[in-house]
Steps between C-alpha positions, in 0.01 A plus 500: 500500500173439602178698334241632693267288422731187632543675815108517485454139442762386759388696744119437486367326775096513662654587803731747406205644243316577804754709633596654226309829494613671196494194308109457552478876377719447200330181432105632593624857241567227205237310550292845500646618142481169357095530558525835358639366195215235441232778546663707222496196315111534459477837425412564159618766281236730373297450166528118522302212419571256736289181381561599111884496609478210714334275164829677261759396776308104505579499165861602509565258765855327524692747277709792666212704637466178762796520619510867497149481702701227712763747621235766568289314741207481204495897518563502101213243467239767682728791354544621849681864590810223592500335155848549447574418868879504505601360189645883320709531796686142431505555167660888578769310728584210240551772240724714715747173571507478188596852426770488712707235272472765189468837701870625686280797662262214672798225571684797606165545739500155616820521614428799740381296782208672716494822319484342174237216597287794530531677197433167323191440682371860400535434136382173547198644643479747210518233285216317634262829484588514110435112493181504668357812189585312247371187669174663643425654163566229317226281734260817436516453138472129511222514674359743288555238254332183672159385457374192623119359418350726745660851304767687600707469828537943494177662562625809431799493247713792438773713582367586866499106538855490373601719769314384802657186387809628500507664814344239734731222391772714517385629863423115607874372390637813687318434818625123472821624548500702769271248668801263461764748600259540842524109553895495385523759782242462739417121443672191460710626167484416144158698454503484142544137462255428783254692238579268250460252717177522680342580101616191398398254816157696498359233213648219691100466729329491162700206367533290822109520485425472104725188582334358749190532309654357229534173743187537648284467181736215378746640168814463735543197747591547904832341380563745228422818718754377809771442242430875386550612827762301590668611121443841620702489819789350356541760224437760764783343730730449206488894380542593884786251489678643211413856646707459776766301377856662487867376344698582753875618385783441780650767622855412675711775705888450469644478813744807713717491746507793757785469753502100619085487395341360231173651358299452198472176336143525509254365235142618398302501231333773235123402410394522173124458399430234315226670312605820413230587255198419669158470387623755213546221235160292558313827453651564184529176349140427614383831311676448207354104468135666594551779232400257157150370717441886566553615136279194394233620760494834388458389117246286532272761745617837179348216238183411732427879486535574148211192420 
């Protein structure tokens, strides 16, 4: 059967988009909390540094905290109130699937249909609000703990920074989701990945033009920079490619005979996606081959402080 989305894409036509009131409303409402996404992404959290923690994140660069800053839109870079953007939630959700394989109360849940969809999503949502303390406080106290060449990157450490800490990131995950619930319901659907989404195309500018000036002052060759893009469509088309694809499974109907008619006989088919997973196991396995660099990085900036 055909997702939403699908119908979406088969449908979609300029002429028919013209028509099509309540799809320009849908579509104008998304658009709308997308841009109020990437204006919380440059609000700071109070008692912050911003340059000092803009020269400590330069010199953490390509461990986790990138790719953590990736997801986030660069909110963790500027240690915005949306630093954690969306990421507790996913990690809430992974940890309740995998609850249900050693929990009978929560496979029992799963198993409930509509009613019990909805229990899960309340403790996955309780989950995320313990994630996102332990997460926010343990960002207040590494904070606390960073100092770059310019002093500290907490003007004002203490416990009242722990908790202001604390409570904003907690707030700014918690308004993420109900921001994406509004676009799952009032938008074009899958709010929480379009999050994700729009934090990790927003650095996509920056590098088109530190490329381009890369070319422009000579280190990479007009040759060199087309075979980038070109590179860079092809991946793109292949992921979409395996996105989509299905293994279909054929589904024959045995035959009956009512009175002197024959009905039945009929084949069809039962789609399976291809990629069942997702993008669950590159995030992983790309944190856990990111995690030595990061360890490194944090070594080498505890023994340039002690000197």
């Amino acid at each position: 059967m055909a997702t939403r989305q699908d119908q979406f894409a088969g449908q979609l036509n300029l002429g028919a988009l013209g028509k099509a009131t309540e799809l320009r409303k849908r579509l104008w409402f998304t658009l709308g909390a997308l841009v109020v996404y990437r204006l919380g992404t440059y609000i700071p959290i109070p008692g912050v540094d911003p340059s000092i923690l803009g020269d400590i994140f330069q010199q953490q660069a390509g461990g986790i905290l990138s790719m953590f800053n990736m997801f986030a839109g660069g909110a963790l870079e500027r240690m915005t109130i949306f630093a954690l953007n969306v990421m507790p939630y996913i990690s809430a959700a992974i940890i309740m699937q995998l609850m249900t394989a050693v929990s009978p109360r929560l496979d029992q849940l799963k198993k409930e249909g509509e009613a019990g969809r909805k229990t899960m999503n309340q403790y996955t949502r309780y989950l995320t609000v313990a994630l996102c303390i332990v997460q926010g406080y343990g960002i207040a106290v590494g904070l606390e703990a960073m100092a770059g060449s310019q002093g500290s990157a907490v003007m004002e450490p203490g416990l009242f920074f722990r908790f202001t800490t604390v409570v904003t990131l907690l707030g700014g995950t918690m308004f993420l989701l109900w921001l994406g619930e509004q676009v799952t319901q009032r938008g074009v659907g899958n709010g929480v990945s379009l999050i994700i989404f729009a934090g990790i195309v927003a650095s996509f500018p920056g590098a088109i033009a530190q490329l381009l000036e890369l070319g422009r002052v000579g280190s990479l060759s007009a040759f060199t920079i087309m075979a980038i893009f070109v590179g860079a469509g092809l991946i793109i088309y292949w992921i979409v490619w395996m996105e989509r694809a299905q293994r279909r499974i054929v589904v024959q109907y045995p035959k009956r005979q009512v009175g002197n008619r024959m009905f039945g006989g009929e084949s069809s088919y039962l789609p399976l996606k291809l990629n069942t997973a997702g993008v669950i196991p590159p995030i992983f396995a790309s944190s856990i081959l990111l995690m030595p660099a990061t360890f490194a990085s944090f070594s080498a900036v505890g023994s340039g402080s002690s000197c």
